[in-house]
ZANURO-511137 format. One line per field, with one value per residue (C-alpha): residue number from 0; residue in three letters; z, y, x. Coordinates in steps of 0.2 Angstrom, whole numbers, always signed. Each point is the difference from the previous one (the first is absolute). Layout:
// residues N
pos = NUM  ...;
code = ALA  ...;
Z = Z  ...;
Y = Y  ...;
X = X  ...;
***
This chain:
// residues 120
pos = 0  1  2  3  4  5  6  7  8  9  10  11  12  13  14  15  16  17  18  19  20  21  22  23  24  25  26  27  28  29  30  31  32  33  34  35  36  37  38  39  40  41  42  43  44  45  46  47  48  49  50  51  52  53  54  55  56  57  58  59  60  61  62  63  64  65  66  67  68  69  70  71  72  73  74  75  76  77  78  79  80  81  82  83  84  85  86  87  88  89  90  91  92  93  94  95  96  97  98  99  100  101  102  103  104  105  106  107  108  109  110  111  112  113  114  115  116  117  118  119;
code = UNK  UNK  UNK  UNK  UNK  UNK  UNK  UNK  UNK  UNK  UNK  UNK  UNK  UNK  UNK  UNK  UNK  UNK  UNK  UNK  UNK  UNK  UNK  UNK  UNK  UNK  UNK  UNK  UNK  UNK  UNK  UNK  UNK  UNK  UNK  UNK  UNK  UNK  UNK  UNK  UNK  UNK  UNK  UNK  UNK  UNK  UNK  UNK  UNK  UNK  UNK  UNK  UNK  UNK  UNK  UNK  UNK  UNK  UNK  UNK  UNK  UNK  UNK  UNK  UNK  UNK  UNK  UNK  UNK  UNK  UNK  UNK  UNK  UNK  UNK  UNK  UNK  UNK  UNK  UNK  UNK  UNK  UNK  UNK  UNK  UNK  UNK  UNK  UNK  UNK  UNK  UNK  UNK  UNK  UNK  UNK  UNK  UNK  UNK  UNK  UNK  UNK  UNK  UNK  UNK  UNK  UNK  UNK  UNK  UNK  UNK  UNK  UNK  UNK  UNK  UNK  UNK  UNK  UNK  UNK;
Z = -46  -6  -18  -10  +2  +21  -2  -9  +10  +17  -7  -4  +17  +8  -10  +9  +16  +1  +17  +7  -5  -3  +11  -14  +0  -17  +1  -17  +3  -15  -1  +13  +7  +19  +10  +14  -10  -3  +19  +1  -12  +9  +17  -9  -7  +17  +7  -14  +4  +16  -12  -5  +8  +1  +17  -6  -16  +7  +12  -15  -11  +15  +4  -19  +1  +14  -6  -17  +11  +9  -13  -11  +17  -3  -19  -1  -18  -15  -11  -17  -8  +14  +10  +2  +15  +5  +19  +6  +10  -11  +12  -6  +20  +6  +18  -3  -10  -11  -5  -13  -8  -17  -12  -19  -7  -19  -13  -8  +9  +6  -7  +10  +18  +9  +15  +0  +11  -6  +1  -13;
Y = +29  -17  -8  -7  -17  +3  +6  -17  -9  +8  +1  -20  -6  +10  -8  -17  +8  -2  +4  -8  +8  +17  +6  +4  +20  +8  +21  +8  +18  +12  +9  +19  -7  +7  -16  +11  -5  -18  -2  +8  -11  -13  +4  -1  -16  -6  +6  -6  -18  -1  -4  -15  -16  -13  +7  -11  +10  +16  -1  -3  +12  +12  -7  +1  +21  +4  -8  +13  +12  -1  -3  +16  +10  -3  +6  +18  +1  -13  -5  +8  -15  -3  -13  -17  -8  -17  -6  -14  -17  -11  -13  -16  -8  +7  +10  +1  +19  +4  +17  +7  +17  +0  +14  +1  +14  +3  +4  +11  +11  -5  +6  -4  +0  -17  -7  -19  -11  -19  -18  +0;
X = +74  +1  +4  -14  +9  +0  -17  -9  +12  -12  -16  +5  +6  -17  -13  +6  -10  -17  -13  -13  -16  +1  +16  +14  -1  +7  +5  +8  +6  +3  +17  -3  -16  -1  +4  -11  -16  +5  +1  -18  -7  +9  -10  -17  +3  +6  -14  -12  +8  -9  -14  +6  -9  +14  +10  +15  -1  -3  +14  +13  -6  +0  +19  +5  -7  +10  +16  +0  -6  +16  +10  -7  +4  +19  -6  +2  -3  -4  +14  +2  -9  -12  -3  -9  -3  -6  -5  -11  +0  +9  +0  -8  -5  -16  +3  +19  +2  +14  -2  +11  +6  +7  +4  +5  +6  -6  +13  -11  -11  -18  -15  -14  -2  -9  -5  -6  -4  -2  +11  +13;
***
């Protein structure tokens, strides 16, 4: 669990990032919340994403999916406070990808679960 300090500390380093378009993928998981259904909802969204018109687009957010899909495998459980996890393309050169996984831990429990897609 981290401090409130290392928490703003995190949430202030991440809100450098920013995506092209819509490729920044945001997931908050409440404290005992079956990791099982986040992976679920996880393989609808990447299958909803087949929808989107851009191919460059799709392809990132597709990439960014799989990475916290992988990385919630690891996961067997949610932290006592929950989790939230940030993934996406940060990359700022058209055609060379940079996807990547970040977590904050919450010093005080989350209470509200969210997925979002979107550039910051």
């Amino acid at each position: 669990m981290e401090t409130s300090y290392e928490f703003k500390k995190k949430l202030e380093e991440l809100s450098k990032y920013s995506g092209r378009g819509t490729e920044l993928i945001s997931v908050y998981i409440t404290p005992n919340y079956p990791v099982s259904e986040i992976a679920a909802k996880l393989r609808d969204e990447y299958g909803q994403a087949s929808n989107i018109k851009s191919k460059t687009t799709q392809k990132n957010v597709q990439a960014a999916i799989e990475k916290i899909m992988s990385f919630l495998k690891k996961m067997p459980v949610t932290p006592e406070n929950g989790i939230a996890i940030f993934c996406g393309n940060i990359s700022q050169t058209e055609g060379k990808p940079d996807v990547q996984l970040f977590t904050v831990t919450p010093p005080q429990p989350l209470q509200v679960q969210f997925y979002r897609c979107e550039s910051k």
